[in-house]
Backbone as JSON Lines, residues from 0, in Angstrom:
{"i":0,"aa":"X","n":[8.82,-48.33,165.84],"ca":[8.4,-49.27,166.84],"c":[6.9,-49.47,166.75]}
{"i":1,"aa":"X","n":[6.38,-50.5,167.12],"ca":[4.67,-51.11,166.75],"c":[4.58,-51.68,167.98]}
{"i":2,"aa":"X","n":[3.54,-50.93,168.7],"ca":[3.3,-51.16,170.3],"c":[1.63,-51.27,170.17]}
{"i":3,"aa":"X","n":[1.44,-52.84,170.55],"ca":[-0.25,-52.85,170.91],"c":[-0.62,-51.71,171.58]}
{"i":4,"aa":"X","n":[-1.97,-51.1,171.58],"ca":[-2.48,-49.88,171.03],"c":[-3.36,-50.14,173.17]}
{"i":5,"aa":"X","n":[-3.35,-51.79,173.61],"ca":[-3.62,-51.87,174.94],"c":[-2.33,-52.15,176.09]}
{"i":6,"aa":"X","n":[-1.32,-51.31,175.66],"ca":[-0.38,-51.07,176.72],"c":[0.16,-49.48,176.94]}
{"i":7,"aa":"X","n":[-0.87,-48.74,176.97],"ca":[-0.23,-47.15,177.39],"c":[0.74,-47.07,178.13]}
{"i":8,"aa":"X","n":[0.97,-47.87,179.31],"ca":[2.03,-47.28,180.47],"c":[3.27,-47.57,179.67]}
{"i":9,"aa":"X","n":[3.06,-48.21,178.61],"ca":[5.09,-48.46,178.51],"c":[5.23,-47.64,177.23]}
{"i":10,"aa":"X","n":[4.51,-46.7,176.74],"ca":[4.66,-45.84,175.96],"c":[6.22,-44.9,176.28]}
{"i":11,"aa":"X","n":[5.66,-44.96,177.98],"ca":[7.25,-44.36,178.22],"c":[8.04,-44.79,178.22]}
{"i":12,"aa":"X","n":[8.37,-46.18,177.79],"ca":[9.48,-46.63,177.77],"c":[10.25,-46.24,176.51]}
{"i":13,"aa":"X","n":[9.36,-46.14,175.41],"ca":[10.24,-45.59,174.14],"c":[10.01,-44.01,173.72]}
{"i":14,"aa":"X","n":[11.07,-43.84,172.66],"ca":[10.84,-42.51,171.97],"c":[9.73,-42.33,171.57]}
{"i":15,"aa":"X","n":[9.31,-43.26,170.82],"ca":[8.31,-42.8,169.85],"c":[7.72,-43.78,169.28]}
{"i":16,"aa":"X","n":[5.86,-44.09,169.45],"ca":[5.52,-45.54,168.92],"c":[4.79,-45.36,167.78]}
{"i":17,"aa":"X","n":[4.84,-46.14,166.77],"ca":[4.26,-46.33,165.28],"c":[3.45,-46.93,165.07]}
{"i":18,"aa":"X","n":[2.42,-47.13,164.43],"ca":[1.6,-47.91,163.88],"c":[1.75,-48.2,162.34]}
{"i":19,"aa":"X","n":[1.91,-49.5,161.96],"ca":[2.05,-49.71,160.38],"c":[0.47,-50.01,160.15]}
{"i":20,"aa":"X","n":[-0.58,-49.76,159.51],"ca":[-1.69,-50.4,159.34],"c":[-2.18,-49.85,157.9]}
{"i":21,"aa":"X","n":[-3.29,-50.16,157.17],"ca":[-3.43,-49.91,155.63],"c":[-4.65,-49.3,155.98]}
{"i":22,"aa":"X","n":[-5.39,-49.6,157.2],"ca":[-6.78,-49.77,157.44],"c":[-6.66,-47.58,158.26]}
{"i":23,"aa":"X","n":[-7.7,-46.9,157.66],"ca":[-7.74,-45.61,157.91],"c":[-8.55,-45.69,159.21]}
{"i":24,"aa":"X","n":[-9.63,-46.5,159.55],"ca":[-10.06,-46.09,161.3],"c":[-8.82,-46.8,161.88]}
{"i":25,"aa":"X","n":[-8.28,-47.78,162.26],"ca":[-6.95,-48.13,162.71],"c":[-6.09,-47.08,163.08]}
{"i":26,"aa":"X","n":[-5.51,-46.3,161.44],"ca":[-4.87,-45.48,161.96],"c":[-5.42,-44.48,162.82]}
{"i":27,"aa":"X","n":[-6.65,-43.97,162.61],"ca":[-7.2,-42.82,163.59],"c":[-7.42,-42.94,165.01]}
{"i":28,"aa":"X","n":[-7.3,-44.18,165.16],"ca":[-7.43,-45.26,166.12],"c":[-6.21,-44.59,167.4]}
{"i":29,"aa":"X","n":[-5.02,-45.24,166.28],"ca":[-3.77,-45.32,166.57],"c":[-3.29,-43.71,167.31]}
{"i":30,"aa":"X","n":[-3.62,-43.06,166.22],"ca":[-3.42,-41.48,166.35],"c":[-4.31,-41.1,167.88]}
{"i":31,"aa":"X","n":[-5.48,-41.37,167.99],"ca":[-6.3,-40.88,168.95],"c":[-5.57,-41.58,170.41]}
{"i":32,"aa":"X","n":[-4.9,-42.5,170.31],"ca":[-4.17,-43.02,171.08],"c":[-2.6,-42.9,171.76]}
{"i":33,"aa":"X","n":[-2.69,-41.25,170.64],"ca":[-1.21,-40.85,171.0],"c":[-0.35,-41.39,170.28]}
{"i":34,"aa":"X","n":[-0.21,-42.54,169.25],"ca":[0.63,-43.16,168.22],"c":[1.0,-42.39,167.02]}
{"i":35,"aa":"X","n":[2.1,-42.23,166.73],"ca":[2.07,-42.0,165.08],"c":[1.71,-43.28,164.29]}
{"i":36,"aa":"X","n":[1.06,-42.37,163.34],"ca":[1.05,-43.25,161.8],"c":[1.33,-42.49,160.36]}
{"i":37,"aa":"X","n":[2.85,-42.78,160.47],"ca":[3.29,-41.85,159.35],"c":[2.72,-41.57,157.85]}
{"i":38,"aa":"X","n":[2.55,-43.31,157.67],"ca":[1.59,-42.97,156.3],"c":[0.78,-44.41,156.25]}
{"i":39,"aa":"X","n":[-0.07,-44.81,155.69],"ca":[-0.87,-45.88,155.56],"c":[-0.22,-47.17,154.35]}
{"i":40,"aa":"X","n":[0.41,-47.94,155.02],"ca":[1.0,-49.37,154.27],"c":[0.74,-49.37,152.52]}
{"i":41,"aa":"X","n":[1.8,-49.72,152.23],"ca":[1.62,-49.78,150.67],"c":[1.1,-50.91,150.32]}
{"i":42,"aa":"X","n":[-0.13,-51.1,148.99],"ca":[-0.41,-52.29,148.79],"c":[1.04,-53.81,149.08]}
{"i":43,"aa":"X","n":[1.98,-53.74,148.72],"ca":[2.43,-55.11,149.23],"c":[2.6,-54.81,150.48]}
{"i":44,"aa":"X","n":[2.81,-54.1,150.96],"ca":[2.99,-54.2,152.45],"c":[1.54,-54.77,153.49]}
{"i":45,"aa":"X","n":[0.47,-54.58,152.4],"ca":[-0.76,-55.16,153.19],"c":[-1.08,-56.08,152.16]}
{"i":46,"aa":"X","n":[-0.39,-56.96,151.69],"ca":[-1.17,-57.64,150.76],"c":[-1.53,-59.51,152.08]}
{"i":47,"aa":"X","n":[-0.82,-59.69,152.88],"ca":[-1.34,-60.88,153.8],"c":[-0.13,-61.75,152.85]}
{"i":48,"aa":"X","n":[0.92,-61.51,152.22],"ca":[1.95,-62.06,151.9],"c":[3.61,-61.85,152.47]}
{"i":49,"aa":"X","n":[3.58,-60.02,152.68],"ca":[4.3,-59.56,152.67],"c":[5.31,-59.83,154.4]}
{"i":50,"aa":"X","n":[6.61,-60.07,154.11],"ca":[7.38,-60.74,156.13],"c":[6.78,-59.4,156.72]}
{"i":51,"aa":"X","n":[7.56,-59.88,158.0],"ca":[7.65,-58.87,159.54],"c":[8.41,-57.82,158.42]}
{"i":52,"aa":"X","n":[9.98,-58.55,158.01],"ca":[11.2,-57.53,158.07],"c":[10.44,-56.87,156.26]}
{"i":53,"aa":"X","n":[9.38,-56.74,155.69],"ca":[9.09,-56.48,154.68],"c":[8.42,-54.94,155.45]}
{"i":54,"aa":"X","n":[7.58,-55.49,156.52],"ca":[6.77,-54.4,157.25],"c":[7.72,-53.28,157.7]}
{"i":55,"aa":"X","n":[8.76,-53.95,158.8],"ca":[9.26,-53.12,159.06],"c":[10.59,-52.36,158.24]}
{"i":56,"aa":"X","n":[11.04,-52.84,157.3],"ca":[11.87,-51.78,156.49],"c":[11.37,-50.58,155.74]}
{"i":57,"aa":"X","n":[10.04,-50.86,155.56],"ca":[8.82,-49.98,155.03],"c":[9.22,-48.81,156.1]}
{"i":58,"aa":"X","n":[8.6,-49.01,157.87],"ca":[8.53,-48.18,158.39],"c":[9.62,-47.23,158.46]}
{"i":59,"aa":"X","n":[10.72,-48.12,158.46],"ca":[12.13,-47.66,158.93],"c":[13.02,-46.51,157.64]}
{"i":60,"aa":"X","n":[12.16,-47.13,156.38],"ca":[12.5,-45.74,154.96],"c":[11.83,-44.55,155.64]}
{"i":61,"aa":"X","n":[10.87,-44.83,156.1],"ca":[9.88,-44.06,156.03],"c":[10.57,-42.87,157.37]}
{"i":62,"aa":"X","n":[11.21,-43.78,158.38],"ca":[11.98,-42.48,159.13],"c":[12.82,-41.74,159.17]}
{"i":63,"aa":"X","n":[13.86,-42.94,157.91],"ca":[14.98,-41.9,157.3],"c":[14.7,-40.92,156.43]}
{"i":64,"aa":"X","n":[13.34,-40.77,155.27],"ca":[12.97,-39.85,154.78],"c":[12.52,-38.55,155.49]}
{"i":65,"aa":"X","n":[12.08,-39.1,157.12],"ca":[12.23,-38.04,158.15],"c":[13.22,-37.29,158.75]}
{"i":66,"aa":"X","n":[14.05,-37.77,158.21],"ca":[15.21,-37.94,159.46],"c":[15.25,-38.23,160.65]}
{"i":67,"aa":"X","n":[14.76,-39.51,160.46],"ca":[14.94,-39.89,162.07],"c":[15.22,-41.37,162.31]}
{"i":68,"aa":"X","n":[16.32,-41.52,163.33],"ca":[17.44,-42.68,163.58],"c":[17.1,-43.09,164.39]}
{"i":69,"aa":"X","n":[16.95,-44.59,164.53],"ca":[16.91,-45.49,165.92],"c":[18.31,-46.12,166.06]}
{"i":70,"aa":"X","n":[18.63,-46.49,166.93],"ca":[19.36,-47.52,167.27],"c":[19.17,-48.77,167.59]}
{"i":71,"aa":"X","n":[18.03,-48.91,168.25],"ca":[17.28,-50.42,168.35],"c":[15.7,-49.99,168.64]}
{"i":72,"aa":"X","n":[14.7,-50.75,167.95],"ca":[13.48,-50.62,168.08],"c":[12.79,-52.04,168.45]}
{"i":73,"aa":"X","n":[11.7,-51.85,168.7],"ca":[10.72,-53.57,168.77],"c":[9.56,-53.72,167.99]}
{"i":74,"aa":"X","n":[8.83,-54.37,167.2],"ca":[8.27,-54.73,166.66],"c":[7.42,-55.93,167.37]}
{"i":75,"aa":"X","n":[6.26,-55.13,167.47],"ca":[5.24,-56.13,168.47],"c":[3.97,-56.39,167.48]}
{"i":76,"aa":"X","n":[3.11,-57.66,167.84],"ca":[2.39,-57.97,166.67],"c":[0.97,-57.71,167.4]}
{"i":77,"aa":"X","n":[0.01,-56.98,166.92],"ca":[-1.13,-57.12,167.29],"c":[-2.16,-57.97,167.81]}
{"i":78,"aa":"X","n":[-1.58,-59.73,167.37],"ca":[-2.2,-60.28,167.45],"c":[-1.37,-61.11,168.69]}
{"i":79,"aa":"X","n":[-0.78,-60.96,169.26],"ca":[-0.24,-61.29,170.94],"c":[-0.57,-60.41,171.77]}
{"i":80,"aa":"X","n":[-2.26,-60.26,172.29],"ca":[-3.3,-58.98,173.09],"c":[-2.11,-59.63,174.74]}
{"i":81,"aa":"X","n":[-1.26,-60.94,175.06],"ca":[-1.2,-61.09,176.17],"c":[0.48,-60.58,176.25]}
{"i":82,"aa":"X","n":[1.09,-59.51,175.29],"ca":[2.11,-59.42,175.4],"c":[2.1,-58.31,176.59]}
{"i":83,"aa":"X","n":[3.23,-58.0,177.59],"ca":[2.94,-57.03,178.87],"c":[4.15,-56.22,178.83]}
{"i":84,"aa":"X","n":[3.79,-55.35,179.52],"ca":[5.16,-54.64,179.61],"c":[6.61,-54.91,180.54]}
{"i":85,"aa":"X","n":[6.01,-55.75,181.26],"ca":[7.26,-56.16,182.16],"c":[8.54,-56.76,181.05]}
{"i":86,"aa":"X","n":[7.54,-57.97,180.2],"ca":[8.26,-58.3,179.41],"c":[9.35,-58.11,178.57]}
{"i":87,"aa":"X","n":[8.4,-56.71,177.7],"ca":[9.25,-55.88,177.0],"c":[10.54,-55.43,177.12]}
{"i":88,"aa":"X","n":[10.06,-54.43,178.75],"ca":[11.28,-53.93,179.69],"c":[11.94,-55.16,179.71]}
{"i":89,"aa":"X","n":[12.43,-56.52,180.38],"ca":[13.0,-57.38,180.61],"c":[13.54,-57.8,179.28]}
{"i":90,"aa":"X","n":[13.34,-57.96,178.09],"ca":[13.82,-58.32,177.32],"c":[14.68,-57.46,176.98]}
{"i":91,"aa":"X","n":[13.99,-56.37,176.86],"ca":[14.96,-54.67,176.2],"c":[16.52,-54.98,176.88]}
{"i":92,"aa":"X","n":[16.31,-55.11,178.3],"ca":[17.73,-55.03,178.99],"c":[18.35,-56.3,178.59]}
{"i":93,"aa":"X","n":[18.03,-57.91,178.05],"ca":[18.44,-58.57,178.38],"c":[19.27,-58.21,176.43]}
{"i":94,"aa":"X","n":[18.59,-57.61,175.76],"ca":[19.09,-57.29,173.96],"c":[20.65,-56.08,174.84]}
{"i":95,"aa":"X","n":[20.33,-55.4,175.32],"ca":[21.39,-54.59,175.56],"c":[22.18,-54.89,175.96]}
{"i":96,"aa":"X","n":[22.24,-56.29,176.72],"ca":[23.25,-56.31,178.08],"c":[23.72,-58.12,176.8]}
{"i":97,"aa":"X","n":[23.37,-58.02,176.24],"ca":[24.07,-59.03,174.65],"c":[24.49,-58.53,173.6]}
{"i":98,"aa":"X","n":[25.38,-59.44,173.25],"ca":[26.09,-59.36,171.9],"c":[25.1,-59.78,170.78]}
{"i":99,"aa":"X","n":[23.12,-59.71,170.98],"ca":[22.59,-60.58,169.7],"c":[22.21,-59.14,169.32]}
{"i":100,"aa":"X","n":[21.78,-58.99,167.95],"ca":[21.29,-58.1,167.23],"c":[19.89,-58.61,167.33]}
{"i":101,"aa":"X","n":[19.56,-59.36,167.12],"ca":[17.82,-59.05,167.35],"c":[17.68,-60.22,168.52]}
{"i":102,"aa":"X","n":[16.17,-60.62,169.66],"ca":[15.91,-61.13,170.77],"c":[14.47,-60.85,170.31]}
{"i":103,"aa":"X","n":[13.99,-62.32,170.93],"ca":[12.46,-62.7,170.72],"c":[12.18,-63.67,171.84]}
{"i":104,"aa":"X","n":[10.91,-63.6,172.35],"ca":[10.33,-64.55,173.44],"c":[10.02,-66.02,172.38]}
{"i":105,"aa":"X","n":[10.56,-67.18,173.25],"ca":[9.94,-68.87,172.69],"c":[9.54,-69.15,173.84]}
{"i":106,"aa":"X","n":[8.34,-70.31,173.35],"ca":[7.4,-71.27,174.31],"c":[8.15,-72.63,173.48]}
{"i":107,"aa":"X","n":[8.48,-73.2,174.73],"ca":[9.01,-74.75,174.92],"c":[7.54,-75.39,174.55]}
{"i":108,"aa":"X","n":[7.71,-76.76,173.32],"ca":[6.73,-77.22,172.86],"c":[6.64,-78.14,174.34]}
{"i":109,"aa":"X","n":[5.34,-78.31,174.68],"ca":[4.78,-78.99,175.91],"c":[5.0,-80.78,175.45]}
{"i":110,"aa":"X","n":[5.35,-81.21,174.47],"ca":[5.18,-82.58,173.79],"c":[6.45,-82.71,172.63]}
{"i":111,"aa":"X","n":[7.42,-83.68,173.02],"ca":[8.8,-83.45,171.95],"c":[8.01,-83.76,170.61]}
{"i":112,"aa":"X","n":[8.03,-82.66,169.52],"ca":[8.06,-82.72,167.99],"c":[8.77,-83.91,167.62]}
{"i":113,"aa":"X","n":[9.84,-84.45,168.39],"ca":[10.73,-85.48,167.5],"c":[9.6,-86.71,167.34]}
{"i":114,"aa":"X","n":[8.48,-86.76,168.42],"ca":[7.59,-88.25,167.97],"c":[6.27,-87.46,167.59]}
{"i":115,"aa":"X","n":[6.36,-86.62,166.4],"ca":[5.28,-85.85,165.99],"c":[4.83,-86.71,164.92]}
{"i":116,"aa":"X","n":[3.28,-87.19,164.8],"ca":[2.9,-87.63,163.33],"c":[2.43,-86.85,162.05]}
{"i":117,"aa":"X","n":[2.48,-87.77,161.24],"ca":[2.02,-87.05,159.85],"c":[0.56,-88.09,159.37]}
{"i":118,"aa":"X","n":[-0.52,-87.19,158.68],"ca":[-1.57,-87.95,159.11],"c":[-2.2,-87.52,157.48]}
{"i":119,"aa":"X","n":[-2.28,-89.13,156.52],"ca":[-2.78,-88.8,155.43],"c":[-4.35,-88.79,155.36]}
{"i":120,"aa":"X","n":[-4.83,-88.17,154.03],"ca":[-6.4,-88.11,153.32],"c":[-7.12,-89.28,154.19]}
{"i":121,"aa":"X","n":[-5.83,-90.75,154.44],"ca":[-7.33,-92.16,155.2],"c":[-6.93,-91.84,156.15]}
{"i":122,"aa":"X","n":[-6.23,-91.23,157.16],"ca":[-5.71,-90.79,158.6],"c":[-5.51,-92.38,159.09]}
{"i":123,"aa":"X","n":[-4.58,-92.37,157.71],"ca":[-3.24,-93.28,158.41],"c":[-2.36,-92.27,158.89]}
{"i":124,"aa":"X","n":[-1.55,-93.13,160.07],"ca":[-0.5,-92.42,160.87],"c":[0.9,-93.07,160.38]}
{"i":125,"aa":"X","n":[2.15,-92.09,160.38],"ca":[3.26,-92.18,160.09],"c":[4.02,-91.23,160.82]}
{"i":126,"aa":"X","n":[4.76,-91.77,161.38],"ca":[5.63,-90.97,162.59],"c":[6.87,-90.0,160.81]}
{"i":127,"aa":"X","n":[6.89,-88.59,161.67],"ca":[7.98,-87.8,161.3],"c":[9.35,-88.47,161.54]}
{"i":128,"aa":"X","n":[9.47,-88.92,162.83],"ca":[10.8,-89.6,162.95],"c":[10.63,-90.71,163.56]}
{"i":129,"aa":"X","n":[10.66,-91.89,162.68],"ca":[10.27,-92.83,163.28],"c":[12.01,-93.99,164.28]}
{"i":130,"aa":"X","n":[12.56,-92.99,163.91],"ca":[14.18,-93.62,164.72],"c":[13.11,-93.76,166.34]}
{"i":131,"aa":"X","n":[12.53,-92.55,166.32],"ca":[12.74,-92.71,167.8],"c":[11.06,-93.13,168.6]}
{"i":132,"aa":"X","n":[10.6,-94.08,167.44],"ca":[9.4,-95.06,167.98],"c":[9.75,-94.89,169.63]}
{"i":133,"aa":"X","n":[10.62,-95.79,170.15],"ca":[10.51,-96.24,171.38],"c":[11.51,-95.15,172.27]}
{"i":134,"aa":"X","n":[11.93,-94.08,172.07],"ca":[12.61,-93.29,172.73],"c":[11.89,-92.74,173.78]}
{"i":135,"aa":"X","n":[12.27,-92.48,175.01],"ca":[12.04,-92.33,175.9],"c":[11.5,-90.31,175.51]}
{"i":136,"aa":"X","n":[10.29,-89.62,176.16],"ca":[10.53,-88.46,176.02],"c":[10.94,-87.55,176.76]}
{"i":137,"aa":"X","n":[11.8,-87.96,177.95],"ca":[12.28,-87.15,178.86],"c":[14.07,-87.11,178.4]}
{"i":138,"aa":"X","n":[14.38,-87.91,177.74],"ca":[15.41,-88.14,176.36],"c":[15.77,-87.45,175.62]}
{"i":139,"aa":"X","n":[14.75,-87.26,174.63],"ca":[15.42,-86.41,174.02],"c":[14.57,-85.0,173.82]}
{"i":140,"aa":"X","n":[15.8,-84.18,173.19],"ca":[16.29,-82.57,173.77],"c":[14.66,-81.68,173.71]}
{"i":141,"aa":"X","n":[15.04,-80.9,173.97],"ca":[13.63,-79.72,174.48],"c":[13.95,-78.78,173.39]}
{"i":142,"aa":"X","n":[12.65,-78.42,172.67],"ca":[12.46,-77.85,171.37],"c":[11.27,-76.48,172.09]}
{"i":143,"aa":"X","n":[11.1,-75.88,170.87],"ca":[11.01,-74.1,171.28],"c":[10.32,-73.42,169.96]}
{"i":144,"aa":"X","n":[9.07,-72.89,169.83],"ca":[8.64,-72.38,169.16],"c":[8.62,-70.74,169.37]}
{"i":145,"aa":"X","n":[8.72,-70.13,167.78],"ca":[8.45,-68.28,168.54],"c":[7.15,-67.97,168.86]}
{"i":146,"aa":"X","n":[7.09,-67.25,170.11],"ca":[5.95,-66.9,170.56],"c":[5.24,-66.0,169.55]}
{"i":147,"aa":"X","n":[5.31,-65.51,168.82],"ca":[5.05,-64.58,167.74],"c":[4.09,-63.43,168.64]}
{"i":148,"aa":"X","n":[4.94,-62.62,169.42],"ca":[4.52,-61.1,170.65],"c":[5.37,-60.37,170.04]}
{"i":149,"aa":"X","n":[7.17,-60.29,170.07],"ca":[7.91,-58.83,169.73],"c":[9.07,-59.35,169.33]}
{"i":150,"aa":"X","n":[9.65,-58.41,168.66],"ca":[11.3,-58.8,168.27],"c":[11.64,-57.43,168.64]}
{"i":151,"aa":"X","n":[12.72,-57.37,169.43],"ca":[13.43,-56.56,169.84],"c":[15.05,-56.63,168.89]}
{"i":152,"aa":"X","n":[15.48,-55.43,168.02],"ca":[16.31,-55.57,167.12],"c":[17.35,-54.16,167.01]}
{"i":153,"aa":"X","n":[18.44,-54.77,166.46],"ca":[19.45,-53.26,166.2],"c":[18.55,-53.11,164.46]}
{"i":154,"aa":"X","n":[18.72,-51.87,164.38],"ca":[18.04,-51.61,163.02],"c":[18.94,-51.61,162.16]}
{"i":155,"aa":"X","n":[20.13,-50.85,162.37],"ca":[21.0,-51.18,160.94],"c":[21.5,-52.3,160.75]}
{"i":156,"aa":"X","n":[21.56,-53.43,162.0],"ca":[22.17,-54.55,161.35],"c":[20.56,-55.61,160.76]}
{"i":157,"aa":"X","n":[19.55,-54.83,161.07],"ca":[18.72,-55.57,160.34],"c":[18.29,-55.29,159.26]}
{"i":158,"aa":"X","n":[18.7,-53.91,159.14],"ca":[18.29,-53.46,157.63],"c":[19.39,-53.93,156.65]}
{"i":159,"aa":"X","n":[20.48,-54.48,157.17],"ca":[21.55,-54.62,156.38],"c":[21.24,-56.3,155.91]}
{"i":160,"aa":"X","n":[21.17,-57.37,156.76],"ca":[20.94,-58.37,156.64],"c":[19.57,-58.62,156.24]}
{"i":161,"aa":"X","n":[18.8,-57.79,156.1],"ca":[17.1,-57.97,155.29],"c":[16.35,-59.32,155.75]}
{"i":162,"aa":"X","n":[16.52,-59.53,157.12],"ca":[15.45,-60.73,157.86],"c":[15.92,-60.49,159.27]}
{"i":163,"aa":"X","n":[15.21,-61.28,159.75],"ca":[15.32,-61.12,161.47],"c":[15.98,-62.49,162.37]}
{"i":164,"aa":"X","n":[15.58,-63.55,161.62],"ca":[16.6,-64.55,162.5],"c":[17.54,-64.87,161.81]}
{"i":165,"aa":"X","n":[18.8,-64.27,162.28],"ca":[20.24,-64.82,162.1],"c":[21.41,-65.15,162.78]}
{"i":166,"aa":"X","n":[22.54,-65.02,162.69],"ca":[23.36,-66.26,163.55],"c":[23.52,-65.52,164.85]}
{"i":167,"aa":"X","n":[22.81,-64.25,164.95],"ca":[23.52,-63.42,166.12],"c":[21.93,-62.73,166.63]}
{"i":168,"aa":"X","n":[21.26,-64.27,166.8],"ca":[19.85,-63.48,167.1],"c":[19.59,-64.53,168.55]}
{"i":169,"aa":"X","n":[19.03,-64.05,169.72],"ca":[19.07,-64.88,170.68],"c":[17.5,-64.77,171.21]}
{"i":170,"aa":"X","n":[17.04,-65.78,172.14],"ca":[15.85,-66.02,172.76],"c":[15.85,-65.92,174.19]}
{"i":171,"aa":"X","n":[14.57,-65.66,174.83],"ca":[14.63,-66.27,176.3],"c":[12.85,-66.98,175.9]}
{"i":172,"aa":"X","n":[13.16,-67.7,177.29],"ca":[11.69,-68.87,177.54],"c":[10.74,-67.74,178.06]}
{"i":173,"aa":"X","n":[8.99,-67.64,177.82],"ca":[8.22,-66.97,178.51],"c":[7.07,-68.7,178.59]}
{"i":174,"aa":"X","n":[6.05,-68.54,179.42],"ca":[5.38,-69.07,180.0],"c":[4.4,-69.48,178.81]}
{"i":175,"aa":"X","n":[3.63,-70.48,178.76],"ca":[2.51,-70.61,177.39],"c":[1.47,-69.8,178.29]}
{"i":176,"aa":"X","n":[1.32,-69.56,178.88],"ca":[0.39,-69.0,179.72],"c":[0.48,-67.64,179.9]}
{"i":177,"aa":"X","n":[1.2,-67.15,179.13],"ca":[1.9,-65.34,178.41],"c":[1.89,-65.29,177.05]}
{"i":178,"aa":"X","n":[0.76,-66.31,176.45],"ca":[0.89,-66.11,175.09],"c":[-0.49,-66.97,174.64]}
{"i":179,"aa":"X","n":[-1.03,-66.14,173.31],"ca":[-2.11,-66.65,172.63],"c":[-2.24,-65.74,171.34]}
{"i":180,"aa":"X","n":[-1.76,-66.86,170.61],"ca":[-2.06,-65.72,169.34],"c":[-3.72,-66.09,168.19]}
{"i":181,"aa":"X","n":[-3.42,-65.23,167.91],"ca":[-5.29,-65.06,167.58],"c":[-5.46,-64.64,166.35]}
{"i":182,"aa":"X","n":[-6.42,-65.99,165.97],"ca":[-6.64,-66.28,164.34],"c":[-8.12,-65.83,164.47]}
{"i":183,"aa":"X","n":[-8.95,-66.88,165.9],"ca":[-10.52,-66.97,165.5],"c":[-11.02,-67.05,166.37]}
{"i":184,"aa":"X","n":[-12.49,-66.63,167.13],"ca":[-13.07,-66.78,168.0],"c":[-12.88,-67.73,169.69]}
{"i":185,"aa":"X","n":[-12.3,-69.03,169.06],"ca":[-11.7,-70.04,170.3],"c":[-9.91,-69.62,170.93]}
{"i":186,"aa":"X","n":[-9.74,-68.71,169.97],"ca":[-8.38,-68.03,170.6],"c":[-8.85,-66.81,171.24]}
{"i":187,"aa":"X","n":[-9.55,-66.41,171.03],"ca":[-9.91,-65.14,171.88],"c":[-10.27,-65.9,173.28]}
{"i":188,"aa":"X","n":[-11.44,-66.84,173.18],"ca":[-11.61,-67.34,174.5],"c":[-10.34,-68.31,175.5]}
{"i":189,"aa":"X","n":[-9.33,-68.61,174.47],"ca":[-8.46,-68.78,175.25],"c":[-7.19,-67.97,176.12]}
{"i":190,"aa":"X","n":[-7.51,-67.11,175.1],"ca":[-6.52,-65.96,175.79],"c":[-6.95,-65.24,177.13]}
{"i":191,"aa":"X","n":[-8.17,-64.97,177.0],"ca":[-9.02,-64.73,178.3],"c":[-9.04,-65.75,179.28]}
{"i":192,"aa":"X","n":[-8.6,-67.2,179.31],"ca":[-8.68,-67.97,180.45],"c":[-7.55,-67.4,180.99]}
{"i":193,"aa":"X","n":[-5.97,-67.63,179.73],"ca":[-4.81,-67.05,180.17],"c":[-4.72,-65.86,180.78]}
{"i":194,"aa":"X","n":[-5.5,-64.83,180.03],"ca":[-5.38,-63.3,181.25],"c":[-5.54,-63.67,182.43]}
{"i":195,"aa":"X","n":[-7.01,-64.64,182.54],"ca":[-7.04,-64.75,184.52],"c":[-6.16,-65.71,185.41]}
{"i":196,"aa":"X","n":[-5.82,-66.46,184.22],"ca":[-4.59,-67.3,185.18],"c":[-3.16,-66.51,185.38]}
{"i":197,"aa":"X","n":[-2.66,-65.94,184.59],"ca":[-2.1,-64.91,184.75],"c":[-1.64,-63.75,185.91]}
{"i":198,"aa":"X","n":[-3.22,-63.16,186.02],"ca":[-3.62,-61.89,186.64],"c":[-3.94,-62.44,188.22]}
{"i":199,"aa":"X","n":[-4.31,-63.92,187.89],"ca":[-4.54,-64.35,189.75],"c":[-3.52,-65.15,190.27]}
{"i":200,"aa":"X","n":[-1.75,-65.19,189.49],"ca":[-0.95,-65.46,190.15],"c":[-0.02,-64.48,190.68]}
């Protein structure tokens, strides 16, 4: 399991939390924080190519060479600082109390993708779907991106199927305002508006 390193209280919620990282203050980081870090990422595993389910089958050899079995774990990404623990908990029960093998938080796109443009080198515009020029957007259907915060998963059916979204993988809606993921400086400052809008409702 890979638990941002700024949510201590829900430490108790699991057995035991991991850190995958390549980077040695990280791990000491991690460690000083009460985390294991079994061993430090193998070059592909840190190469900035390598999936989620590349990361985490890494970890998951790495516990059977321990001997040690999960039954379902989560995989949270460092770079969602606004993921919380309520969440977690709420999702955890909502993976248990389903028939999906893995569960992930989506944000409803605020603007239907179906009248999304494509915009060449002279920024000419060309609609993606241009059927629906004049379609109304309260019309047509409501679309959903992954929040990219946690996947909550059974491990052997993900180690068996070697990826994470498949026909028996389900979602719930969280708020855009519970999420900011962070590339560069103007995401950091946005995530911080979101903490206080957040924190003062």
């Amino acid at each position: 399991m890979f638990i941002p390193l700024r949510l201590p209280l829900v430490v108790l919620f699991f057995d035991e939390v991991m850190v995958s990282t390549d980077d040695q203050e990280i791990a000491q980081e991690a460690r000083n924080s009460g985390a294991a870090v079994p061993f430090l990422r193998s070059e592909h595993g840190a190469n900035g190519h390598a999936t989620t389910f590349e990361v985490i089958e890494e970890v998951m050899n790495s516990n059977t060479k321990q001997d040690k079995e999960f039954d379902a774990a989560c995989c949270t990404y460092p770079t969602g600082p606004l993921t919380g623990a309520k969440d977690l908990m709420r999702f955890f029960e909502f993976y248990k109390k389903s028939d999906f093998d893995c569960v992930f938080p989506v944000i409803r796109y605020g603007y239907p993708i179906q009248r999304g443009l494509r915009v060449n080198a002279t920024s000419q515009m060309n609609m993606i779907h241009p059927e629906h020029l004049i379609t109304r957007s309260k019309d047509l259907e409501a679309t959903y991106r992954d929040a990219g915060q946690f996947y909550w998963f059974n491990v052997g059916r993900l180690l068996k199927v070697r990826q994470l979204w498949i026909d028996t993988t389900g979602v719930l809606e969280i708020k855009e305002t519970a999420e900011q993921d962070m590339d560069d400086l103007e995401d950091w400052d946005l995530a911080e508006i979101k903490y206080q809008i957040s924190n003062d409702q």
